[in-house]
DOKEGU-273188 format. One record per residue (C-alpha): residue in three letters; y, z, x negated. Coordinates in steps of 0.02 Angstrom, whole numbers. Each point is the difference from the previous one (the first is absolute). Layout:
# DOKEGU-273188
<r type="ALA" north="Y" up="Z" east="X"/>
...
# end
This chain:
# DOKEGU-273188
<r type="UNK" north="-993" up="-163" east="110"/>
<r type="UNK" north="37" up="-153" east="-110"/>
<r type="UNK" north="138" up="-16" east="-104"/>
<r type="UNK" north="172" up="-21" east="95"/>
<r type="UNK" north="37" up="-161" east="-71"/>
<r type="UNK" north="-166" up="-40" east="60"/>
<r type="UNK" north="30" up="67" east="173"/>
<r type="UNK" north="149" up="-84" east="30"/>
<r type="UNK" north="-42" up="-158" east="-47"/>
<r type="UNK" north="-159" up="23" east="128"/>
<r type="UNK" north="118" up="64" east="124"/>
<r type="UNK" north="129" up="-114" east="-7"/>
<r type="UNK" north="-62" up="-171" east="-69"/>
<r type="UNK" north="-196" up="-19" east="31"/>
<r type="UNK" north="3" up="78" east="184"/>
<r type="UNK" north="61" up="-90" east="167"/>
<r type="UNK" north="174" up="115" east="29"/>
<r type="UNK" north="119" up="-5" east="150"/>
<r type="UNK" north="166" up="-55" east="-18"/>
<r type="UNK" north="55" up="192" east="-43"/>
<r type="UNK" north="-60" up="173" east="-60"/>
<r type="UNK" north="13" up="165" east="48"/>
<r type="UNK" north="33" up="152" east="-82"/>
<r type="UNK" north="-147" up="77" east="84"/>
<r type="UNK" north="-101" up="-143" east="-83"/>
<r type="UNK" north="74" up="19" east="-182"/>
<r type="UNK" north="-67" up="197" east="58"/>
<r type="UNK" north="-196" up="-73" east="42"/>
<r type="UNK" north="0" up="-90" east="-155"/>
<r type="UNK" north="46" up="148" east="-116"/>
<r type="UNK" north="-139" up="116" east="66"/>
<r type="UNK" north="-34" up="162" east="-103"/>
<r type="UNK" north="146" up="-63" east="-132"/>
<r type="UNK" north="128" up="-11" east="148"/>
<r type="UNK" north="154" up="111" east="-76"/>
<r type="UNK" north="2" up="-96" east="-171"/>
<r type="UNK" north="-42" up="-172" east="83"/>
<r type="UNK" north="138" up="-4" east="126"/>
<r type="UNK" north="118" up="72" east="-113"/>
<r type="UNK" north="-45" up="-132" east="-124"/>
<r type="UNK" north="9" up="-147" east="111"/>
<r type="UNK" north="177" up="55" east="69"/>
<r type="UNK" north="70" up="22" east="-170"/>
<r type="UNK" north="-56" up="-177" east="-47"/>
<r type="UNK" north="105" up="-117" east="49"/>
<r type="UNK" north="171" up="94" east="-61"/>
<r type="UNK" north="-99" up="32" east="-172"/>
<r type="UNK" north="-21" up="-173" east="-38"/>
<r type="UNK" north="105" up="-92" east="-143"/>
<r type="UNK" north="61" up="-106" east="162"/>
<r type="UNK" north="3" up="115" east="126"/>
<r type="UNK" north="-11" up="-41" east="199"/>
<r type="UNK" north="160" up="23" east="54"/>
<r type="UNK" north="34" up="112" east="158"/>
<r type="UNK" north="-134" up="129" east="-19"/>
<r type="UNK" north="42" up="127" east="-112"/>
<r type="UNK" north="78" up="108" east="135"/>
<r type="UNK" north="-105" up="15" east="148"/>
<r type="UNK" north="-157" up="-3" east="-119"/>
<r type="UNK" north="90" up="133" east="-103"/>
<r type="UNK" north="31" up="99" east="160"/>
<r type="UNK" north="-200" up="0" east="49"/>
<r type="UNK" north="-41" up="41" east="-176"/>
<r type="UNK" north="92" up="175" east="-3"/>
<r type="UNK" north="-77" up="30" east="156"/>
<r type="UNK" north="-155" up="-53" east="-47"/>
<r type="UNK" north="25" up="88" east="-175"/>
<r type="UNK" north="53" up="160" east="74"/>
<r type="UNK" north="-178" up="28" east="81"/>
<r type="UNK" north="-67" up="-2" east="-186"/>
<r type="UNK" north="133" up="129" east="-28"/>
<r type="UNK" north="-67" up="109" east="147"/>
<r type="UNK" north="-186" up="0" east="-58"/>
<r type="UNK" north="-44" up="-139" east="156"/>
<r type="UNK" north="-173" up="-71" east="-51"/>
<r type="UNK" north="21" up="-153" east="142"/>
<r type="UNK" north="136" up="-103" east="22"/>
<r type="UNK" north="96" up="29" east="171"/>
<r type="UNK" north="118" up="-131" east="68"/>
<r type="UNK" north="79" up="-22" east="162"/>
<r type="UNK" north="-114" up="-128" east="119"/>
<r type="UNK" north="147" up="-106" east="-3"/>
<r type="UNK" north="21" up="15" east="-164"/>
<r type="UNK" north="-182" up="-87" east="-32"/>
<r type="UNK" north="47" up="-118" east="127"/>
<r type="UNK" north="145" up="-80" east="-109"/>
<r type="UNK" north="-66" up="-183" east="-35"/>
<r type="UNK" north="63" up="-105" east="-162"/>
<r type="UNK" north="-26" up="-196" east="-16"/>
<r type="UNK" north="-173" up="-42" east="-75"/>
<r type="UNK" north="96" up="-119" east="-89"/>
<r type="UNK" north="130" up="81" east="-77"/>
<r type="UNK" north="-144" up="145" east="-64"/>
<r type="UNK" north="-83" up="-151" east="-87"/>
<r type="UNK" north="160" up="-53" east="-89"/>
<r type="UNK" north="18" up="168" east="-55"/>
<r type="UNK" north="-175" up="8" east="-68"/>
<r type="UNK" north="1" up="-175" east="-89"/>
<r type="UNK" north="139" up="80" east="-110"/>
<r type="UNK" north="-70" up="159" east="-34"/>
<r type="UNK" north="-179" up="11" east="-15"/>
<r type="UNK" north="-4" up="-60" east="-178"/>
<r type="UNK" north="95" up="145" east="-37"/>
<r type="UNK" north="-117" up="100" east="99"/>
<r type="UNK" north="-132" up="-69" east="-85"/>
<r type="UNK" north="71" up="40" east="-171"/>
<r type="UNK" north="18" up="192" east="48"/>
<r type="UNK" north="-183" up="13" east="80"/>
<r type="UNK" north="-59" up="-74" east="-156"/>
<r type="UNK" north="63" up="163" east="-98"/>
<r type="UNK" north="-44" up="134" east="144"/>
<r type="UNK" north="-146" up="114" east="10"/>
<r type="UNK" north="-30" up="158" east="80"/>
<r type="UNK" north="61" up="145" east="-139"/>
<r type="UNK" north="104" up="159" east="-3"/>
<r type="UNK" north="-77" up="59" east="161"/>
<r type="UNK" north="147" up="140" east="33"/>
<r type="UNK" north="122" up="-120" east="23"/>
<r type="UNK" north="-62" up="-95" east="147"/>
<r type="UNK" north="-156" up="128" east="85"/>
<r type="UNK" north="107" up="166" east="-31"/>
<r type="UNK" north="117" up="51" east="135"/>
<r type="UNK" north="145" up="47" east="-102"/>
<r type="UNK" north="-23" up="-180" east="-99"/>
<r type="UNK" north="10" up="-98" east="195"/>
<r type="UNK" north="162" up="127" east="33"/>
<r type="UNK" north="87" up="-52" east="-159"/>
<r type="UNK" north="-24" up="-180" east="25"/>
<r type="UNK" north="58" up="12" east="190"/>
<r type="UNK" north="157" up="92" east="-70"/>
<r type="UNK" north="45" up="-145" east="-130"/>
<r type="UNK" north="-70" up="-135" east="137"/>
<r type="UNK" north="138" up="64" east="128"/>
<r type="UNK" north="121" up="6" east="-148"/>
<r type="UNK" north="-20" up="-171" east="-29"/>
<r type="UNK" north="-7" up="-76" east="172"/>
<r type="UNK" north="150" up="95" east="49"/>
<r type="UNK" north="102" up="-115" east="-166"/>
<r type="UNK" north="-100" up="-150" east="98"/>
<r type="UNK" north="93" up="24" east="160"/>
<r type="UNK" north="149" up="6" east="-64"/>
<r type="UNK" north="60" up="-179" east="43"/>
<r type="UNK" north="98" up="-11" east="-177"/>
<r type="UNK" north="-80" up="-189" east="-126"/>
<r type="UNK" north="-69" up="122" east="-160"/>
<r type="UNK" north="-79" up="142" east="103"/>
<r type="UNK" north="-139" up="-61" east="61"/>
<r type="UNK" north="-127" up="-82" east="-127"/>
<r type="UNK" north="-17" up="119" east="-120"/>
<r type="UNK" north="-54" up="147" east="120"/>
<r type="UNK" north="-119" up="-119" east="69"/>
<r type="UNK" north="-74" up="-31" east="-155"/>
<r type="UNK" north="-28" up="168" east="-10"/>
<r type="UNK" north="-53" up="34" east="149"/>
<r type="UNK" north="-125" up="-140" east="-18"/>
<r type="UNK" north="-55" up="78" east="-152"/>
<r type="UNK" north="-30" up="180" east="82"/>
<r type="UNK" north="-101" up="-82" east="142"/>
<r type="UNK" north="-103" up="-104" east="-121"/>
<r type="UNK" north="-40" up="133" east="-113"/>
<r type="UNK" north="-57" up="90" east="190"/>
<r type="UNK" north="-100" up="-134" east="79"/>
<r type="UNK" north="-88" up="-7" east="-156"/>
<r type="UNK" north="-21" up="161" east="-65"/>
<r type="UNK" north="83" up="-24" east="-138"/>
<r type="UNK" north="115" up="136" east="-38"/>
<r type="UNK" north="76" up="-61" east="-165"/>
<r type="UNK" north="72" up="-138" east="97"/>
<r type="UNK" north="38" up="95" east="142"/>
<r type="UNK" north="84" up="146" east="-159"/>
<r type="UNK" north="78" up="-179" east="-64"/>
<r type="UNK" north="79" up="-26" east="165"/>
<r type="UNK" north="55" up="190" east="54"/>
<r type="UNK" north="105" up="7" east="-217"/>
<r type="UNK" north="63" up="-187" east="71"/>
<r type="UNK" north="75" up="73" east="154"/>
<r type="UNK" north="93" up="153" east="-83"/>
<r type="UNK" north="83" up="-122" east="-139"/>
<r type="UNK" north="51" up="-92" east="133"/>
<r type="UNK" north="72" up="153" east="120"/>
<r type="UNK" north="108" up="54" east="-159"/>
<r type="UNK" north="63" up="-168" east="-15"/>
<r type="UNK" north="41" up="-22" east="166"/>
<r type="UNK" north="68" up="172" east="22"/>
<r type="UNK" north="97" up="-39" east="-168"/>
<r type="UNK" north="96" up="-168" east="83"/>
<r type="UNK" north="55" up="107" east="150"/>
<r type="UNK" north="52" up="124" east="-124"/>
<r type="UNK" north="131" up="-141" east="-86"/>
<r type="UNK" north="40" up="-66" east="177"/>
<r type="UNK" north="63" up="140" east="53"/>
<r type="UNK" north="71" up="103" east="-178"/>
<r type="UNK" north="63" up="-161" east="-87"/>
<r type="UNK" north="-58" up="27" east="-162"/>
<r type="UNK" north="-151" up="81" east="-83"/>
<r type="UNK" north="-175" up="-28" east="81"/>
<r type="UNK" north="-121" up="133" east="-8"/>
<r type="UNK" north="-85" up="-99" east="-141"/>
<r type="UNK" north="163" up="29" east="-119"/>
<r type="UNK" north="20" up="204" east="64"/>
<r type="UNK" north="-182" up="27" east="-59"/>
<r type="UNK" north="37" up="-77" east="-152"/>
<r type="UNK" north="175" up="99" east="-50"/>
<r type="UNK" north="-106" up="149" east="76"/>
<r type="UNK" north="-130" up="-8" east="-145"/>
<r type="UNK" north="92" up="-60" east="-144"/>
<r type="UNK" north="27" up="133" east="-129"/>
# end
């Protein structure tokens, strides 16, 4: 399989498409790399520096689901049949990838297959479905703030996946804890007034 950016830009710009496309179609084009694929292409438009408004939370909904199958050991992807019969605008998709495939492009041009227990192992595919579903449960969350930086890391994971690249995948998974603390230390002030997690840890190891 050619590169992604490649792919798309075959997909989406040089081939006759219909006026949408279906989930099960996003599926066909992903063949062998379909887990890190899909996961990447549903992160992608709330990890851009403008993110497309309005999907962060049924996309991050799919992408626990989807993410929890890595947890489980699946080797397939399983959706619902009407689930792959969802349809987006062809249109919109475009728009999305005009913005970001020179970002995607910057990323392939640094990827390579490496650290093979990261990404063929299946503890390494359990521990990047557990900080996947991590993240795309702060995506639902319809709160402004909580949604671009899990993508981004989710994007990363899935990247480092659909191209066997397990630093970036590693890069991804370290991404997605910093951020659970974080967001696990704001609900911490919310609701104590006062000290974040952050500051606790702090006091906790000063002398």
């Amino acid at each position: 399989m050619a590169r992604l950016s490649k792919e798309l830009t075959r997909y989406f710009f040089e081939e006759d498409r219909g006026e949408t496309v279906s989930l099960a179609q996003v599926i066909a084009l992903a063949e062998e790399k379909v887990f890190g694929i899909v996961l990447l292409l549903l992160a992608f438009p709330s990890a851009l520096p403008v993110p497309a408004p309005g999907y962060s939370t049924p996309f991050g909904i799919i992408i626990f689901l989807i993410a929890g199958q890595l947890v489980i050991g699946r080797q397939s992807l399983l959706l619902p049949i009407s689930w792959q019969r969802k349809t987006i605008q062809t249109e919109k998709i475009r728009g999305i990838l005009k913005k970001g495939l020179p970002w995607l492009q910057k990323v392939e041009a640094i990827a390579h297959p490496r650290l093979p227990m990261v990404c063929q192992t299946q503890v390494g595919r359990m521990m990047m479905g557990c900080t996947i579903c991590l993240m795309a449960i702060s995506m639902s969350i319809p709160i402004p703030g909580t949604n671009t930086l899990p993508a981004i890391s989710v994007f990363l994971t899935a990247f480092g996946l659909q191209e066997d690249d397990g630093l970036i995948s590693a890069a991804g998974m370290v991404l997605s804890i910093l951020i659970a603390v974080l967001m696990a230390s704001v609900i911490y002030v919310f609701f104590n007034g006062g000290l974040s997690l952050i500051d606790i840890v702090k006091d906790w190891i000063k002398p």
